[in-house]
C-alpha positions as CSV (number, residue, x, y, z in Angstrom):
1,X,0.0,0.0,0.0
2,X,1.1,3.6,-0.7
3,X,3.1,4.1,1.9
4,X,1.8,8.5,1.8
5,X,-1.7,7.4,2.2
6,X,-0.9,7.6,6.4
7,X,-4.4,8.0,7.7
8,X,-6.0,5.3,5.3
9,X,-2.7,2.9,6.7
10,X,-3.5,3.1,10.6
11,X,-6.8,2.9,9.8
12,X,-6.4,-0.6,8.0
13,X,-4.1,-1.6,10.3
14,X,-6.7,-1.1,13.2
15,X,-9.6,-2.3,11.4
16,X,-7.1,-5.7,10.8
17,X,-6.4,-5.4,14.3
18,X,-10.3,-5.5,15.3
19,X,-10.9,-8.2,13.1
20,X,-8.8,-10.1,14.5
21,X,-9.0,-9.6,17.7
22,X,-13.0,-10.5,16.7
23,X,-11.9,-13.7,15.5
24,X,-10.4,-14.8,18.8
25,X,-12.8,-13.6,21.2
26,X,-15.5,-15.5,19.2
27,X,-13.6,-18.7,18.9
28,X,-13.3,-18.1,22.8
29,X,-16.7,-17.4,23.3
30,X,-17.7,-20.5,20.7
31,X,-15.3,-22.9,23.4
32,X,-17.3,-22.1,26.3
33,X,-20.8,-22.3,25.0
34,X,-20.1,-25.8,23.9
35,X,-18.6,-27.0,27.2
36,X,-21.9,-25.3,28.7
37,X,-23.9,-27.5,26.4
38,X,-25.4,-24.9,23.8
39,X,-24.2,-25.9,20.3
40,X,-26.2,-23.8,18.6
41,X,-24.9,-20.8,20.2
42,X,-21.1,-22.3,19.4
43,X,-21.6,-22.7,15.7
44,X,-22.8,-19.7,15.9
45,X,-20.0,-18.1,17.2
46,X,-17.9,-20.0,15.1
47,X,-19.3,-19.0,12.2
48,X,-19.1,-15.5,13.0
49,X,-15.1,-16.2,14.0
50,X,-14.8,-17.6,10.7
51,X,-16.4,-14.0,8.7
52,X,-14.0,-12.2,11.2
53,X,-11.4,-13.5,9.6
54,X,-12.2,-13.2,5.9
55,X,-12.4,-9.5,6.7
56,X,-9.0,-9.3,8.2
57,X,-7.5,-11.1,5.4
58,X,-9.6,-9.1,3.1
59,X,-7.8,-5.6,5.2
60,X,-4.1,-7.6,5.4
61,X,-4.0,-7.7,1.6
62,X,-4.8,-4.2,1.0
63,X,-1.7,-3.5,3.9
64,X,0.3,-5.8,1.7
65,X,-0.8,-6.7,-1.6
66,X,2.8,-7.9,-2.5
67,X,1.5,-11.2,-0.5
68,X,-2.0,-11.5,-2.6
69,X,-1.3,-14.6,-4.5
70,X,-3.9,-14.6,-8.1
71,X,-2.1,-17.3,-9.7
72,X,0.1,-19.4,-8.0
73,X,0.8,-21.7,-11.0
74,X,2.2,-18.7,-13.3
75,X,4.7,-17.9,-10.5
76,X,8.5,-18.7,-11.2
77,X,10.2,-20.4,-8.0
78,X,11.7,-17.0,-7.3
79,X,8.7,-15.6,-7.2
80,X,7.1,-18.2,-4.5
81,X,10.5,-18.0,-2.6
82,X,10.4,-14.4,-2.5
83,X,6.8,-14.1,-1.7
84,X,7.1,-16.8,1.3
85,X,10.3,-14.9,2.8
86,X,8.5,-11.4,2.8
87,X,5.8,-13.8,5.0
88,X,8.9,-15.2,7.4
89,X,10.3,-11.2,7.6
90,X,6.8,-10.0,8.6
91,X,6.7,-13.0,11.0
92,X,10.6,-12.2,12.6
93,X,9.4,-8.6,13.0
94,X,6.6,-9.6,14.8
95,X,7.7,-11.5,17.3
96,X,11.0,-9.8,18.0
97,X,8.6,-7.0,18.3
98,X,6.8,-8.4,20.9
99,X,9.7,-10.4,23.4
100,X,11.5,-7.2,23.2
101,X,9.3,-4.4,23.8
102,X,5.7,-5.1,23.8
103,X,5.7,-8.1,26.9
104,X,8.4,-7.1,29.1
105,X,6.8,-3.3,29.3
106,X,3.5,-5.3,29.6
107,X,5.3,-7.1,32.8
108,X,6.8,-3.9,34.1
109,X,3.7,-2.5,33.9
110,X,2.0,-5.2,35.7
111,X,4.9,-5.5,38.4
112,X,4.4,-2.2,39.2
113,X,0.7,-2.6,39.8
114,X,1.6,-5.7,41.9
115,X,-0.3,-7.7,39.6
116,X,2.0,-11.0,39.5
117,X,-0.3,-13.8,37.6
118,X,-0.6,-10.9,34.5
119,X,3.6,-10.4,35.1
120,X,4.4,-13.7,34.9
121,X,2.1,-14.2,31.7
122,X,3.5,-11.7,29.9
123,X,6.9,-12.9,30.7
124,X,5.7,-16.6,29.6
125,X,4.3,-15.1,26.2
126,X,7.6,-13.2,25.5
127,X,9.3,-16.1,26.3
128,X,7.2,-17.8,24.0
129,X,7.7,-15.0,21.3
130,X,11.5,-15.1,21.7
131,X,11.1,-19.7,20.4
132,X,8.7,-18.5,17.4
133,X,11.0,-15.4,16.5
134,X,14.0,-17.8,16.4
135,X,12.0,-20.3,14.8
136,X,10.8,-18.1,11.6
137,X,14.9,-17.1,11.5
138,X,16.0,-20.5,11.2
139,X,13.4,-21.1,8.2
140,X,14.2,-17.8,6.9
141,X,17.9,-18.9,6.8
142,X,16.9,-22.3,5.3
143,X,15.4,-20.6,2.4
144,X,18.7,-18.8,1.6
145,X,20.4,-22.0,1.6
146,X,17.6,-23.2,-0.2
147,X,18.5,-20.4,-3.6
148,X,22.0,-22.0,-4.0
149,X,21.2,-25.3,-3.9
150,X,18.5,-24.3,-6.4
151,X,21.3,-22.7,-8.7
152,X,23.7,-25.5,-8.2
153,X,21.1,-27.7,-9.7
154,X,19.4,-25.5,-12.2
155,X,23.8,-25.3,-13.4
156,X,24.0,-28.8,-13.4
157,X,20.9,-29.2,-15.9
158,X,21.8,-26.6,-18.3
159,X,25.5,-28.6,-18.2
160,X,23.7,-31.9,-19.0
161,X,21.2,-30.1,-21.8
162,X,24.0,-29.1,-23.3
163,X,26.0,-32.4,-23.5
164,X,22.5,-34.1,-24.6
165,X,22.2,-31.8,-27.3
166,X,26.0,-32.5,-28.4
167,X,28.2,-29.9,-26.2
168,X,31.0,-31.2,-24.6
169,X,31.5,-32.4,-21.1
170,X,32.2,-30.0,-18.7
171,X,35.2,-30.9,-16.4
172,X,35.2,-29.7,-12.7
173,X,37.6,-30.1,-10.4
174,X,37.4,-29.6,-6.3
175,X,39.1,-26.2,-5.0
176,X,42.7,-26.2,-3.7
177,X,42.6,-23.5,-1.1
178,X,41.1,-25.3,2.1
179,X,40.4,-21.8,3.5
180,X,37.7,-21.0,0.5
181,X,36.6,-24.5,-0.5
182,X,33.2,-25.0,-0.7
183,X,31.6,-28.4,0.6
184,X,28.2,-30.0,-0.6
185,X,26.1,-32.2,1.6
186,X,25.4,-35.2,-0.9
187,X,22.1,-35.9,0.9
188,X,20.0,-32.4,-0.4
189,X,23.1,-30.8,-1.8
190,X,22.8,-28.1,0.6
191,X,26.4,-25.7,-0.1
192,X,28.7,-24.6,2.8
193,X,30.8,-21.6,2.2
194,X,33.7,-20.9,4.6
195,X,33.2,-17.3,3.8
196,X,30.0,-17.4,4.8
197,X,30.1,-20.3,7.6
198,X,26.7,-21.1,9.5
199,X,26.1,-18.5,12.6
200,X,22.7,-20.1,13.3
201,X,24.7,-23.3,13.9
202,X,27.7,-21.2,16.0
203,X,29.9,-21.9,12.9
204,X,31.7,-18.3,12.7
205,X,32.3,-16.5,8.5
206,X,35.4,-17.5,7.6
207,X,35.9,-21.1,8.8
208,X,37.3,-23.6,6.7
209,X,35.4,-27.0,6.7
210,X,38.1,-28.7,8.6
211,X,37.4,-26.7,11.4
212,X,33.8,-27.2,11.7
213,X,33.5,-29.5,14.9
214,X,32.7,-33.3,14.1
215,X,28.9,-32.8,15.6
216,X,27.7,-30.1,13.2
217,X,25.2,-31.3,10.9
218,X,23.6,-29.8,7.8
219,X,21.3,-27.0,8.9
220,X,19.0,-28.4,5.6
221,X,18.7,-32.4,6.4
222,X,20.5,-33.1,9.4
223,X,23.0,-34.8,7.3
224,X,26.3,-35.1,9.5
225,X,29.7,-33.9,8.7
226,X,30.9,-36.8,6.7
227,X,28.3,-36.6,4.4
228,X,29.8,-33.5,2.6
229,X,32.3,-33.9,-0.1
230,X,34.5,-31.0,-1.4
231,X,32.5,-29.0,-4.0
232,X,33.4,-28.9,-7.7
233,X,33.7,-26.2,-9.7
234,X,33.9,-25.6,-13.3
235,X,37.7,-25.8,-15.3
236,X,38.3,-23.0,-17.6
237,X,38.1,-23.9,-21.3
């Protein structure tokens, strides 16, 4: 959404806000009517939950219409990829949003007011915020692994095409600097880079394979160390 159009933005983000907030308070409402025994009155609710939250999605696009999928099939995997990691930023923003600022004001609040059941919920829920945060970064960092193992094999095709169609055979031969070699899991080809190392796994930029410690395994599969082998790269012609 036009980013100038200030008013029109908080007021779609608070009507998204209501709406959801709607949703949840129906579904609540819904879960104690059927423990009480009136159904009707449930499906009711539930039904009305469920309207909530077509309007919310209905606000959501217009706060982000670079999410509003039309045609999924006419999508390139770039596309999907891209669309799906603007989805894991939103989520990361979130809930980093909410373990650092909004729940331990909430419990500081509620400290001060001597109000300890509400303080320790809110500590709980940031807690709990900090897990999903961390969570959306390590699939947020999968699907940047994800783009080079999709370019080593998209390579890899276009080198076999070409040999089908009477090219010669590329020759590739592993790196001979151990500080810069690159290492390919041979279970989901999933690339490590020294340059880049792995800091979700404690693996620091700028460590050669060698010095990875024997219990790392691939962030991708879960493959362990020894099923990497030194990566191949292309000769010169």
């Amino acid at each position: 959404m036009d980013s100038s159009n200030f008013t029109t933005l908080q007021n779609l983000e608070s009507a998204f806000g209501g709406e959801s907030m709607a949703n949840r308070k129906y579904l609540f409402f819904a879960n104690v009517a059927r423990q009480l025994g009136f159904s009707d009155l449930a499906r009711l609710f539930k039904e009305t939950a469920d309207q909530e939250t077509e309007h919310a999605f209905a606000h959501f696009e217009l706060l982000h219409p670079e999410l509003v999928v039309k045609d999924a099939a006419s999508l390139t995997d770039q596309q999907r990829r891209e669309i799906v990691s603007r989805c894991l930023s939103l989520a990361i923003e979130g809930e980093t949003y909410e373990y650092t600022t909004m729940y331990p004001e909430f419990a500081a609040a509620a400290q001060k007011d001597r109000d300890n059941p509400a303080a320790e919920e809110f500590l709980k829920q940031a807690q709990e915020s900090s897990d999903h945060a961390n969570t959306f970064r390590a699939a947020a960092h999968r699907f940047g692994l994800l783009k080079f193992i999709e370019n080593y094999h998209a390579d890899r095709y276009t080198e076999a095409l070409e040999v089908l169609n009477g090219g010669q055979a590329v020759s590739r031969v592993a790196g001979e600097d151990p500080q810069t070699q690159k290492w390919i899991c041979r279970q989901c080809s999933m690339i490590y880079d020294p340059v880049v190392g792995d800091p979700d796994s404690g693996i620091a930029p700028d460590t050669p394979f060698a010095q990875i410690p024997d219990d790392w395994s691939c962030p991708i599969c879960g493959a362990t160390k020894k099923t990497f082998n030194p990566l191949e790269t292309k000769v010169p012609a």
